[in-house]
Every structure is written in C-alpha cells, then in structure tokens.
C-alpha positions in Angstrom: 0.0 0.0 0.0 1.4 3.7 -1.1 2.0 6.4 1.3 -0.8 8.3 -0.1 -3.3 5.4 -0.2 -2.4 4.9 3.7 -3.3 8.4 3.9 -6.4 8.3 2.5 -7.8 5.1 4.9 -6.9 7.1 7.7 -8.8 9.9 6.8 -11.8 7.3 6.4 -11.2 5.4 9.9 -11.0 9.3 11.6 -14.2 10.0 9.9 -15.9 6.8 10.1 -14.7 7.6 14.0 -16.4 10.6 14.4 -19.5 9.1 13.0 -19.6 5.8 15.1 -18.6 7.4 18.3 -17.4 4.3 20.6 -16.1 2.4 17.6 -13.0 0.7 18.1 -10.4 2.5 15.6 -8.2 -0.4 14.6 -11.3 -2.4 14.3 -12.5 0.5 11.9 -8.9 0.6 10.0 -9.4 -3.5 9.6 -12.6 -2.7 8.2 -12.0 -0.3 5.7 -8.2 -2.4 4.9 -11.2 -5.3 4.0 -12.8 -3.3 1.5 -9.4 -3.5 -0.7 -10.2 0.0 -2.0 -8.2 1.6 -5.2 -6.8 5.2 -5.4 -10.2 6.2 -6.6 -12.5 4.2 -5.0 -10.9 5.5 -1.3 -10.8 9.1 -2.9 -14.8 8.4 -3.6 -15.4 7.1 -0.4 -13.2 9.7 1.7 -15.3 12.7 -0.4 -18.6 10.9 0.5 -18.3 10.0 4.1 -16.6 13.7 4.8 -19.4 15.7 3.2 -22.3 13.9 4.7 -23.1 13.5 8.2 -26.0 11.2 7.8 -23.8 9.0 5.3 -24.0 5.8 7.4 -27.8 6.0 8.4 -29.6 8.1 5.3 -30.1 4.4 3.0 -29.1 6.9 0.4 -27.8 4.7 -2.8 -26.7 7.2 -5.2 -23.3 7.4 -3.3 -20.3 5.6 -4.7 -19.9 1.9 -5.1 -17.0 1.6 -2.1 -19.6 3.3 0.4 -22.4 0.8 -0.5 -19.5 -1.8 0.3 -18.5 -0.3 3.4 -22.2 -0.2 4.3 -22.3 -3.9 4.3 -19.1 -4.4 6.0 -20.5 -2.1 8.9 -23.7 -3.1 9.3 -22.2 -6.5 10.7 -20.8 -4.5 13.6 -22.7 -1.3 14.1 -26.6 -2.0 14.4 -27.2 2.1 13.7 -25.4 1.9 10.2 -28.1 1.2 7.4 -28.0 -1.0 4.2 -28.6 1.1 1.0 -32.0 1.1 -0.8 -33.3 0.9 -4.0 -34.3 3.9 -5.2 -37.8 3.0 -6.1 -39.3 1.0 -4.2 -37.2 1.8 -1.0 -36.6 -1.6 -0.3 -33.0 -3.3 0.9 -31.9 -5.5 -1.3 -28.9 -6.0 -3.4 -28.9 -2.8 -5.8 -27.1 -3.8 -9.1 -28.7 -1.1 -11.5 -28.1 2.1 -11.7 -31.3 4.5 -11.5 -32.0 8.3 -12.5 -30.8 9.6 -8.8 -29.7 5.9 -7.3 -29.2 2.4 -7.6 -32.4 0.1 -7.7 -32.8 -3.4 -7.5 -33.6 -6.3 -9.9 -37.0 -6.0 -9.8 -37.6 -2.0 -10.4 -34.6 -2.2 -13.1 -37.2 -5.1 -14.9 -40.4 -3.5 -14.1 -38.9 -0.1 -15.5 -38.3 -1.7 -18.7 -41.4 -3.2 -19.9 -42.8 -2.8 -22.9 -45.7 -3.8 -25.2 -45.1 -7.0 -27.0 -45.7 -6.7 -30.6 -47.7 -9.7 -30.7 -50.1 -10.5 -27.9 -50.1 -6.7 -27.0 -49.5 -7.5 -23.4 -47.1 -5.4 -21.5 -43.9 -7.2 -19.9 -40.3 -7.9 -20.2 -38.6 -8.2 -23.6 -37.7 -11.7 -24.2 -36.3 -10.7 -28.0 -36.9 -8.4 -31.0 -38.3 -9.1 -33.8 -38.8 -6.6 -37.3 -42.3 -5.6 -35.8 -40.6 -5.2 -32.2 -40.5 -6.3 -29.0 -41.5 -10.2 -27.9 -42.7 -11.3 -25.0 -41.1 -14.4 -23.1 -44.5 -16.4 -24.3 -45.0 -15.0 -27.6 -41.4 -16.2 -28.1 -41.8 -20.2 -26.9 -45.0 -20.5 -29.3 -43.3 -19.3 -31.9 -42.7 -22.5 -34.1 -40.4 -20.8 -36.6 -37.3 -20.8 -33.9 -37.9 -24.7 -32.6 -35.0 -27.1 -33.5 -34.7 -30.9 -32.9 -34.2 -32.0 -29.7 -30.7 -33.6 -30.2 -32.3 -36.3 -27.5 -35.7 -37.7 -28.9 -35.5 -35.7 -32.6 -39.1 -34.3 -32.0 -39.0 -30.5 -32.9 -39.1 -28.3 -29.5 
C-alpha cells in the first residue's frame, strides 16, 4: 500500500470515527483495509463520508460503489449503520442497477423496462426483438419458426 493510499484510509477510519462514536479504531482501520479499496475508490469514499453526516444512516444509494460496500461491511458490527436502498421501491436489497438519482434493484430495473409486446399486445419484459418489435417471453416459446430438434428424442421443441 502507497503512502498516499495509507493516507487516505486514515482519513476514512478518523471520519468513520467521528460518526460511530465508541467504535473501536483499529477495528474501523481493519474494516476499511477489508474493502481493498483503489486510489479512486478510497478518494470516492473519503469525499462521500466527509461531506455527509448522515452518510452511514440516510439508505441513500446514489453514493459511490466503495460506500455501499463499506455499508455492508459495517452493518455486521454497528446495528445504527443502514444498508442502501433501492431507489424506487425503497426496499433493501442488493442494488445492481443504476437509476436516475440511485441504484435500484432487480425487480424495479425489470419492471422499469417493460414494454408492449408486438404480438399479444401484453405489457412485460422483452424476451427478443423481432422486425415488428419487441416479444414477449411467451410470444417467443410459441413461436414455431425458432424450434430445432431435440438432439435427445428428434421431436422438434
């Protein structure tokens, strides 16, 4: 680990200090060691946690991807640290997508993205594309023109 990238951690541990008062510092320093944070991650992380005093407790996701980590490494230890959540729907859960002022979860990243299917007319995910459009996940199984031979019995599925 560089000098500077030292640096940096310990300007996380002081503030993650101030904002856990009673936290054990080394503790804190293994902690944020855990994370295995780059140059700009820990610059990210430093600039998040120093500009906002509710940045363990707000659930705010539209910080960086290191803080959501060191949310989940702290919420092990500190029962007043809490988890991240989805933008819409406001719910904790493991927030992959990235939203208009967040991250949200599986199902709002799915949901968002439904559309008419150009065959049933049915809203819903878009299983494929086709020249008229989108295709629904059913739409697409009854379509006879894409079965092959099933390499097992022969019969065409």
């Amino acid at each position: 680990m560089t000098t500077a990238q030292a640096e940096l951690e310990a300007e996380i541990v002081s503030r993650l200090a101030e904002l856990l008062p009673g936290a054990d510092r080394p503790a804190l320093a293994a902690r944020v060691t855990e994370l295995g944070l780059k140059p700009r991650g820990a610059r990210s992380l430093r600039d998040h946690v120093t500009g906002h005093d509710d940045a363990l407790t707000s659930g705010d996701s539209s910080a960086p991807a290191a803080h959501l980590r060191l949310l989940r490494v702290l919420r092990t230890d500190f029962s007043e640290v809490q988890a991240a959540r989805c933008e819409r729907c406001g719910q904790v859960r493991e927030l992959l997508h990235r939203g208009d002022h967040g991250r949200v979860c599986r199902v709002c990243y799915r949901d968002a993205r439904l559309e008419t299917c150009s065959r049933c007319q049915r809203p819903g995910p878009v299983a494929t594309r086709d020249q008229a459009g989108a295709v629904c996940e059913q739409c697409r199984r009854a379509d006879t023109s894409t079965w092959l031979d099933c390499s097992q019995c022969g019969r065409l599925r």
